[in-house]
C-alpha positions, -999 to 999 in steps of 0.1 A, spaced: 344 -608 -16 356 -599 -52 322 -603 -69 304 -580 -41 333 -558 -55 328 -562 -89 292 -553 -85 299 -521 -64 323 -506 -88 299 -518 -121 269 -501 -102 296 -469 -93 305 -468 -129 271 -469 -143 256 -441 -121 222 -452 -123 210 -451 -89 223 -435 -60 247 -457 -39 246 -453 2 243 -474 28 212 -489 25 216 -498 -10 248 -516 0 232 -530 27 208 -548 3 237 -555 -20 259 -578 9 219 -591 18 211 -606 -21 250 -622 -23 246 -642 13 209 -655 1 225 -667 -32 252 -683 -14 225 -696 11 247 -682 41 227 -681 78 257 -652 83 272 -631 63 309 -637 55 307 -610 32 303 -582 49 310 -542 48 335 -543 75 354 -567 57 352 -550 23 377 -522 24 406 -541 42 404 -567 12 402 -541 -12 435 -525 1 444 -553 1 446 -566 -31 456 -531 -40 491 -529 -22 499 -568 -30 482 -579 -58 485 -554 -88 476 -576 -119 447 -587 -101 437 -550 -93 440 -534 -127 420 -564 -137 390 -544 -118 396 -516 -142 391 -488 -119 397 -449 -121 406 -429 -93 367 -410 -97 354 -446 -93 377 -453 -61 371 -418 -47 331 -428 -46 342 -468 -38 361 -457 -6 333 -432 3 308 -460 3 329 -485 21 341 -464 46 328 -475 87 316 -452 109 322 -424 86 318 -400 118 346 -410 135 364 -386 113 332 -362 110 350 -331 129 380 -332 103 404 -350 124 410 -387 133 412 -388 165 427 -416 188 422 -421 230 454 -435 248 450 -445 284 479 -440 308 487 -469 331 476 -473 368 487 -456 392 479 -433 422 455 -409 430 458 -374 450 424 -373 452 398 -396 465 363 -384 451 334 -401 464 319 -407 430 352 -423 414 354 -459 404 384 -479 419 390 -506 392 424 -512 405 435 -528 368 429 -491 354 438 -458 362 416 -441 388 378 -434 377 384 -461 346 372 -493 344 381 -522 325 354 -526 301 356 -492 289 365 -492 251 396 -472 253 408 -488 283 402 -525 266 425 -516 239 450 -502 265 452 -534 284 454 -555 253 484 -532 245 502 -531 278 485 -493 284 518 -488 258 511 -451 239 531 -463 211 514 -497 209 476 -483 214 482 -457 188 494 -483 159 464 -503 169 439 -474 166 456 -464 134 454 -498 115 419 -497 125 408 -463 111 426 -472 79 408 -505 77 376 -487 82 386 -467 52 395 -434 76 416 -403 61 444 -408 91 471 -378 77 456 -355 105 457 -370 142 444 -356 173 463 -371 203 439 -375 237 458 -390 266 434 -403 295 438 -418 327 435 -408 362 454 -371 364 476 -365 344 498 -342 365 504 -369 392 521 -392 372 563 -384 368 577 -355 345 602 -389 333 568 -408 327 551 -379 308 576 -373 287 586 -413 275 548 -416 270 545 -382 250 576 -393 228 560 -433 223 528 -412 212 549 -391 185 569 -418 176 542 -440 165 525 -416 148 559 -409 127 567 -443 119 533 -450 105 540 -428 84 564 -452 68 598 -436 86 604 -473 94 608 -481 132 628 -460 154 619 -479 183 611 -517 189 592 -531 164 552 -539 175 562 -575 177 595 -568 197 575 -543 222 546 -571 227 582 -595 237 595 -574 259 565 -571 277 558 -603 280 595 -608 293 589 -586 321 556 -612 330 528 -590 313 495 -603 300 467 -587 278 446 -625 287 414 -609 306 405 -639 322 444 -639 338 443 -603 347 410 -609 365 427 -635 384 458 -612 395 437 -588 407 403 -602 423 412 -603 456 427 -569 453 392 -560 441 370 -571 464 390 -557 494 387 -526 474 350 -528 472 345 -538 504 361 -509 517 388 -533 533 416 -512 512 422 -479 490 430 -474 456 456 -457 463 468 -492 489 458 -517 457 479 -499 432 508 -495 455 509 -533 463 504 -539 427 533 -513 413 554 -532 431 553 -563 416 583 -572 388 563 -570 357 555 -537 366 587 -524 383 609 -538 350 584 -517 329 591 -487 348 628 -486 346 628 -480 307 593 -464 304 616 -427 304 627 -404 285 645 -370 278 632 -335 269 656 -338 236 641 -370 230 604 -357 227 617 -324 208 635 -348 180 600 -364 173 585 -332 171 607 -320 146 605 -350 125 565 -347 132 565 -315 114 569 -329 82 555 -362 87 533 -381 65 511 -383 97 508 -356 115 498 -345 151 470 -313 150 463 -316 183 473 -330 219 451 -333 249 458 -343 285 431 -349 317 442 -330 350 426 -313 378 425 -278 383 437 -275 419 471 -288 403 469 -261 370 498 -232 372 516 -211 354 548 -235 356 524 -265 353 509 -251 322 543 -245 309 552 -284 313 522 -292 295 529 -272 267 563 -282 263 551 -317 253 531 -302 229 497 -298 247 470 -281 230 442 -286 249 430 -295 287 404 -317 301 397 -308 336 377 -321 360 358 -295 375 323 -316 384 307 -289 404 304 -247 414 291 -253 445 318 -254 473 289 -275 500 288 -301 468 322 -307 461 333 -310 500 303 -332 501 313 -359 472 352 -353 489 362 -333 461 387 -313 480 394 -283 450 380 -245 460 362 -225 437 389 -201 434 418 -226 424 391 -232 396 391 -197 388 432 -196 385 429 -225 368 408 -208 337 428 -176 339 459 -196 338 449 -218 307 435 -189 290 465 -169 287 488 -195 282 466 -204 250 449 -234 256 414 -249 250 396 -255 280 376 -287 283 359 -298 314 341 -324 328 307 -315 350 290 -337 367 248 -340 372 230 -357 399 256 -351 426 255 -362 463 235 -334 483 228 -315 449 185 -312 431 179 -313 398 171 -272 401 204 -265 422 225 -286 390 203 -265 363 216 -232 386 253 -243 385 256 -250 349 242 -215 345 273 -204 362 293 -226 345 287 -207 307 278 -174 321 301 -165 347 328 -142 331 354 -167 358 348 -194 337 329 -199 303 344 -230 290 355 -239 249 340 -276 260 319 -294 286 318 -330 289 281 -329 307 282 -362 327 252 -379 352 266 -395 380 261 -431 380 271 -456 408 292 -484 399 302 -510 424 341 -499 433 331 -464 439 326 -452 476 293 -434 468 275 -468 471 271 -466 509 259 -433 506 230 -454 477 225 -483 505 217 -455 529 193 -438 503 212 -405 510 220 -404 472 201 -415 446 195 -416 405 177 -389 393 142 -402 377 147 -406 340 126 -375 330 138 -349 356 173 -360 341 163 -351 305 147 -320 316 181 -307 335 199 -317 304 174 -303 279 182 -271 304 217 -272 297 218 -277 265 196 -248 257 216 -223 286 251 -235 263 265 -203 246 272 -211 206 312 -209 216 307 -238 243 304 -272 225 288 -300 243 310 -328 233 299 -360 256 267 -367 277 274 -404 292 308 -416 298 313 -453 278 303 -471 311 288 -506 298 251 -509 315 266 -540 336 287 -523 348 265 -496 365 245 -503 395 223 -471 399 220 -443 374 215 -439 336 218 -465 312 204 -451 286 235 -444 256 211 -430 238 207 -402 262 218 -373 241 192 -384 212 168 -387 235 181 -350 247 178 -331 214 150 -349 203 129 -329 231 144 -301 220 138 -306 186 149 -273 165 152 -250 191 192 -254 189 210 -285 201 249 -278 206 258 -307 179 260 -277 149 290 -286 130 286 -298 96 298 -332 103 296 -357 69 275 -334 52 287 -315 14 294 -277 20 283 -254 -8 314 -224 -1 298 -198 -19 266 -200 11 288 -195 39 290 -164 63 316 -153 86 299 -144 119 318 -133 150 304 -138 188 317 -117 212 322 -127 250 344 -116 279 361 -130 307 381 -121 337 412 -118 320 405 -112 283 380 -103 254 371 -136 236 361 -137 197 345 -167 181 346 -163 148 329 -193 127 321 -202 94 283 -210 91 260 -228 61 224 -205 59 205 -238 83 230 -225 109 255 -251 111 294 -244 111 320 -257 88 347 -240 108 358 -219 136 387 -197 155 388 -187 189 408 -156 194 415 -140 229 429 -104 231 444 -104 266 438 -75 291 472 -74 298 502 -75 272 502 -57 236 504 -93 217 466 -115 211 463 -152 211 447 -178 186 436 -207 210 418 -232 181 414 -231 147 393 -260 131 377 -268 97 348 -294 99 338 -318 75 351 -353 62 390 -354 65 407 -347 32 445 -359 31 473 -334 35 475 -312 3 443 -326 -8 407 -314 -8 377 -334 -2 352 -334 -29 314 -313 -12 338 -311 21 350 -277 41 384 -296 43 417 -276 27 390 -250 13 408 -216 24 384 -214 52 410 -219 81 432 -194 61 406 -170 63 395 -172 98 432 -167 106 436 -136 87 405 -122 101 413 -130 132 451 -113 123 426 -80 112 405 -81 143 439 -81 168 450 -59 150 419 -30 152 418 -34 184 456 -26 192 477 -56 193 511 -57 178 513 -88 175 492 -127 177 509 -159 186 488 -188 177 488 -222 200 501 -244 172 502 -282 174 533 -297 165 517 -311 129 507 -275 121 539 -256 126 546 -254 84 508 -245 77 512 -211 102 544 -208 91 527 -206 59 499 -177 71 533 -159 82 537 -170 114 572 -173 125 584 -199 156 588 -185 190 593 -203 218 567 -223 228 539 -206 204 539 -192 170 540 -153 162 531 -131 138 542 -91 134 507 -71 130 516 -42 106 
């Protein structure tokens, strides 16, 4: 590990060649032949962890390397893994809520009765959530060491809580796992443990009878499973019967918490060597209100996921999605004036629906002043074996899509998506075995913008690349809905890709506007620090803000109060923003 090190820094040092990936790959190749190794026990992977390392414990044998920071600046550059995981300036971490009942019953939904409803077990996310007890703080510690390891910028965290809906679970629950979330995030930050220590939670919940062994859990809950499947029994019956046993039941009588409690771990959060920038939840929108929204952003919520599948009223009754089409419509006028970004899921390929009638209701979905989403999460259906739309399969009344028609309605999509709607997901992280009918193809959005080729894929931001400051324009796209006048203003490079954004919303009612997002792209530069090439801490987010400040105020607002995350209350306190309430304001003069 040290001479593949060695050699690195030497080649960084001597700047005779470009250094990427490639070239390291060779690197890690030449040093297993020499060693004759049929794998690789040096690896990149394994590079930065030992690096760190020797670094935190070993000091003598660090300065030995003879290192400047210039040199480590480029050395944790080329080691880092997966450099886009931190690509849209944030790094950002997916908790899974535990299981527990449903208040709907859509026909489409898997039933893996050890997850929350419409997850299944071998889902990423929800592996590291049952290896961690589906305990917030214990999944965000574990995501965190990770992204370090991987040599990840972690100062800036965005917080996405999914599972099931969100608004079904108890306020007492919501708040306990709101505050675990927080409070890991703080004491990473070296506050030192204000809670149980990882090793004392992982105790505790293997007091109460808890296990993260997969071939256990699979035991506990096969028979529950196959009833399940079978139709024998609901999810809803399964989780009941399963909520009940002790493990679980001890669990739930300390898994609570206070309002106070939260509000003390935002307040420390504020200053926090890691920080919180934003906070998504999952819900539907036939449970979105004004007092509902109000809850949400009282824990801190930024932004919501929402399951919205389908326009058409005939489909959704059809798939047993019992939410109208105007409850959806509340549900965007609702979000939208309490200041939120609006993210929802829609859903392809439908029971009952045509490849034509999905192209039609997308069109509705980003052109219809009702609705016009900030994000869509543009899933295919896809049977797997829990869900209820499998006798509707064995039946042939629903079926996959062919492979081409599927790429044709997305390439439809993608090209019908206004430049303030961002595309974010195309499949859901489904493994192939798991599905029994339906895409299986995860490289389905390559396979999407490659048929587009440059006629404008969604995917615009700038990502890993270097920005050049002095090329960038400030454009501004203008849009209405229902109950306000939108502004996107963004930051773009001359081959049209942005390095940064701000959506404003100048309400039709009230004298005061509303910031709803503001985010710089680019690699994620530490607080206070800016990344060398990268749009990170480079006055762009100032800017946008005090554009946005000028715009508001043009068109007649006294005043704009800016959705604020808990981590970003000193930087708008910064731009003049003073606290108020649940949102941020600042006096137009």
């Amino acid at each position: 590990m040290e001479e593949a090190l060695r050699e690195i820094i030497r080649a960084l040092k001597a700047g005779d060649e470009p250094l990427d990936a490639a070239w390291l790959d060779r690197l890690l190749r030449r040093i297993s032949r020499a060693k004759h190794e049929s794998t690789r026990s040096v690896t990149k992977r394994k590079l930065l962890p030992f690096y760190l390392a020797i670094k935190a414990h070993d000091e003598e044998r660090w300065r030995s390397w003879d290192i400047d920071d210039a040199t480590e600046h480029e050395l944790l550059r080329l080691l880092k893994v997966k450099p886009r995981r931190t690509a849209s300036g944030v790094a950002t971490i997916t908790v899974i809520t535990k299981p527990w009942p449903c208040s709907s019953d859509c026909l489409y939904c898997p039933n893996d009765v050890r997850m929350p409803k419409s997850y299944l077990a071998d889902e990423p996310a929800c592996q590291r959530a049952e290896r961690n007890y589906f305990d917030p703080d214990l999944q965000v510690r574990s995501r965190l060491v990770a992204l370090r390891e991987m040599g990840h910028v972690t100062d800036k965290v965005e917080l996405i809580i999914l599972g099931g809906t969100w608004s079904d679970y108890p306020r007492s629950y919501q708040l306990w796992f709101v505050r675990e979330l927080f409070r890991a995030v703080n004491d990473f930050g070296g506050r030192g443990y204000a809670g149980d220590s990882p090793e004392g939670r992982d105790r505790r919940y293997r007091a109460c009878g808890f296990t993260h062994d997969t071939a256990e859990l699979e035991r506990r809950t096969s028979a529950l499973q196959r009833e399940v499947n079978a139709g024998e029994l609901t999810y809803n019956e399964a989780i009941g019967r399963i909520g009940r046993r002790d493990e679980w039941v001890q669990a739930a009588s300390w898994q609570t918490a206070t309002a106070q409690e939260l509000e003390c771990e935002h307040r420390y959060n504020e200053d926090a060597a890691h920080r919180v920038v934003g906070l998504t939840i999952e819900t539907r929108p036939d449970l979105i209100t004004p007092t509902s929204a109000r809850e949400m952003r009282e824990l801190g919520c930024t932004k919501i996921q929402m399951g919205i599948q389908s326009l058409d009223q005939r489909i959704l009754e059809i798939n047993h999605r019992h939410v109208s089409i105007g409850q959806i419509e509340e549900a965007f006028s609702a979000l939208r004036l309490a200041g939120f970004k609006i993210q929802v899921h829609f859903m392809a390929n439908l029971l009952g629906s045509t490849p034509d009638a999905d192209a039609a209701d997308y069109l509705r979905l980003v052109s219809d002043e009702r609705f016009l989403p900030d994000e869509v999460k543009l899933y295919p259906c896809c049977l797997v074996e829990s869900s209820r739309l499998g006798a509707c399969y064995k039946t042939g009344a629903w079926q996959p899509y062919a492979e081409d028609d599927l790429v044709d309605l997305l390439v439809a999509d993608t090209l019908a998506t206004p430049a303030y709607t961002r595309i974010s997901r195309m499949i859901r992280d489904i493994s192939s075995t798991d599905i029994v009918a339906g895409n299986k193809k995860t490289n389905l959005r390559q396979m999407v913008e490659a048929r587009i080729g440059d006629a404008g894929a969604d995917m615009r931001e700038v990502a890993t690349s270097d920005v050049a400051l002095s090329d960038l324009r400030l454009d501004c796209v203008s849009y209405h809905t229902t109950v306000s006048d939108e502004r996107f203003l963004q930051w773009v490079t001359p081959e049209g890709r942005i390095a940064g954004f701000l959506r404003l919303s100048l309400p039709m009612t009230g004298a005061e506007a509303m910031i709803r997002e503001v985010h710089v792209y680019g690699r994620v530069a530490g607080l206070g620090e800016s990344e060398r090439g990268g749009a990170q801490h480079a006055g762009l987010g100032r800017a946008l803000v005090e554009e946005a400040c000028h715009r508001a105020h043009e068109a007649g607002y006294g005043a704009v109060n800016v959705i604020s995350a808990v981590g970003t209350r000193n930087y708008y306190r910064g731009l003049g923003f003073a606290d108020a309430g649940l949102y941020q304001r600042r006096v137009l003069a």
